[in-house]
C-alpha positions in Angstrom: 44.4 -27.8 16.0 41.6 -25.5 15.4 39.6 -26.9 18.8 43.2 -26.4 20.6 42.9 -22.4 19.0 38.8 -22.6 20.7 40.0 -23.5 23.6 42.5 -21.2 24.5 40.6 -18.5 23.5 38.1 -19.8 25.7 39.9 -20.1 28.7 41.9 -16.5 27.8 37.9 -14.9 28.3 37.4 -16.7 31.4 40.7 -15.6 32.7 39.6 -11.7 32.1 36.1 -12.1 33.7 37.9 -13.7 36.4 40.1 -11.4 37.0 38.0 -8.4 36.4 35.5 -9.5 39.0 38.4 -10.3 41.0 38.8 -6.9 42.1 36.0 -4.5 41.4 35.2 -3.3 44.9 39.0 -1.8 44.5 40.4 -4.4 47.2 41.9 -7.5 47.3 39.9 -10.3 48.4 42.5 -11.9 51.0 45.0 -9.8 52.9 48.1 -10.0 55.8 47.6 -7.7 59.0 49.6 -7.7 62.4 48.5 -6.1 65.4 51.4 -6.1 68.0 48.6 -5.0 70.9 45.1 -5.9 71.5 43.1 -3.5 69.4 39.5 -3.1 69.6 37.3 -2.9 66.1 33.7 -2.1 66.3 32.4 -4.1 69.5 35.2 -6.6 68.9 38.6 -7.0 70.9 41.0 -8.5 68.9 44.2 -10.1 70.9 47.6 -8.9 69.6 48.9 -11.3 66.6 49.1 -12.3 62.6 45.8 -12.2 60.6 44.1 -13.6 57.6 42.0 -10.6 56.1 39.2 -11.8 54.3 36.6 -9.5 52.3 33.4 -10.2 51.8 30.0 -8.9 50.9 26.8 -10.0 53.2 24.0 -8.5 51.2 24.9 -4.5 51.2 27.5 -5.0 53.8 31.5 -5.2 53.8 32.8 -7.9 56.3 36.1 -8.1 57.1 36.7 -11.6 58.6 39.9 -11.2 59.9 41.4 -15.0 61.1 44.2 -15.2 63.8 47.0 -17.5 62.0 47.3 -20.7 63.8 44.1 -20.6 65.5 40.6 -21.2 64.6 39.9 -17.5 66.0 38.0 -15.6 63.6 36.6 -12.3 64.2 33.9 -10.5 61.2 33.6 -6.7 61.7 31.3 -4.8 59.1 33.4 -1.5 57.8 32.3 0.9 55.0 34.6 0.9 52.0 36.4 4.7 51.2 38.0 5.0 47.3 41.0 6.2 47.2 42.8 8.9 45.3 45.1 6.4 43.7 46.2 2.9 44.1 47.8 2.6 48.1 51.5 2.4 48.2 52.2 0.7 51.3 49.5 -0.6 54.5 48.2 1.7 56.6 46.6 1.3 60.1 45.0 4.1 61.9 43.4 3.8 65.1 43.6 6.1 68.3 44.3 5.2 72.0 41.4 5.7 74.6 42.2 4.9 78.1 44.6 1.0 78.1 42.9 0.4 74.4 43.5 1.0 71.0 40.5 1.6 68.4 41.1 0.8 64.8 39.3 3.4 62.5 41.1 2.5 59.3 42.9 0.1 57.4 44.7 0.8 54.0 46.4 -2.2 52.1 49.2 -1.7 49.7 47.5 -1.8 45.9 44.4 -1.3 47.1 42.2 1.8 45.5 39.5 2.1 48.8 40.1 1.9 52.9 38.4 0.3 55.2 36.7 3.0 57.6 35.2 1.3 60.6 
């Protein structure tokens, strides 16, 4: 009984580190995004469509790796993370239209505390 009590309280601690690491850039490691156009990020044109959002870091750098569902498309653009005032209620994409294209400069994902400026 008492190695039982151990091991919970073991895997309890890894369950906090775990989940406190989860998150400490103030994002969530894997989010949804759909772009009904084309919209160009960075140097990158991505066609219109459902994405995977992954976040990673590459040394000092934020790379989103965003992966077109049910393809084997995947398109990494560096951004610089923005905190927040508070946690985001709802997603957010802000991009302008020059000439026939639109140009993401941010993303906002509901719960997150930072944007993604690109």
């Amino acid at each position: 009984m008492r190695n039982f009590r151990i091991l919970g309280l073991l895997l309890l601690a890894f369950s906090f580190v775990a989940f406190a690491s989860d998150n400490k850039l103030g994002i969530h490691d894997v989010s949804r995004v759909t772009f009904n156009d084309p919209i160009r990020i960075g140097a990158t044109l991505l066609p219109a469509g459902n994405y995977v959002v992954r976040h990673t870091m590459e040394g000092q750098d934020h790379i989103m790796a965003f992966e077109r569902v049910n393809s084997k498309d995947v398109f990494k653009v560096k951004c610089t993370l923005v905190p927040l005032a508070q946690k985001a209620e709802r997603n957010e994409t802000v991009y302008e239209v020059s000439g026939n294209e639109r140009v993401l400069h941010e993303l906002v994902f509901r719960g997150d505390t930072a944007k993604h400026v690109f």
